[in-house]
C-alpha positions, 0 to 999 in steps of 0.5 A: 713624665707620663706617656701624654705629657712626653708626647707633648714635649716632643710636639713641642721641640719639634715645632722649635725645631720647624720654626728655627732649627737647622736642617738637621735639627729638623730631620731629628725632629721628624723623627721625635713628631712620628714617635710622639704620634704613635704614642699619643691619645691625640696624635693630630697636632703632632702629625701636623708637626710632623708635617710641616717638617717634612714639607719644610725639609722638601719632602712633600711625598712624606708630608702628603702622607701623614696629612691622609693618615690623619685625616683618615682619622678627624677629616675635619681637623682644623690645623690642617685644612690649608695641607688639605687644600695645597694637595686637595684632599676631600 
């Protein structure tokens, strides 16, 4: 696999993981979300993962985190505009 496409694959294990894994398989996943990010060309969907996996493991802190790094990048970005509203950001 190329870098992009094993990026993907993380993002998606990791969104598995959010919507049924245990919480261990969710702190593991946090950690697959933030690697894929830093290697990705489009690192907004992973960090949205990323998360929601934070928030879902009750560290909102952490989330809110992510959520500014990525807007800083795509103020606009789609995926996370009730994130940008629950804290609001912009």
């Amino acid at each position: 696999l190329d870098t992009e496409q094993r990026a993907l694959l993380d993002n998606q294990l990791a969104w598995f993981a959010y919507e049924h894994g245990t919480k261990e398989e969710c702190e593991e996943a946090v950690g697959w979300a933030h690697e894929a990010a830093a290697r990705s060309a489009e690192p907004l969907p992973v960090m949205d993962t990323e998360a929601r996996l934070l928030i879902r493991l009750g560290r909102e802190g952490a989330a809110r985190a992510v959520v500014k790094r990525a807007l800083a990048i795509d103020p606009h970005f789609e995926a996370l505009e009730d994130l940008k509203a629950r804290w609001k950001l912009g």
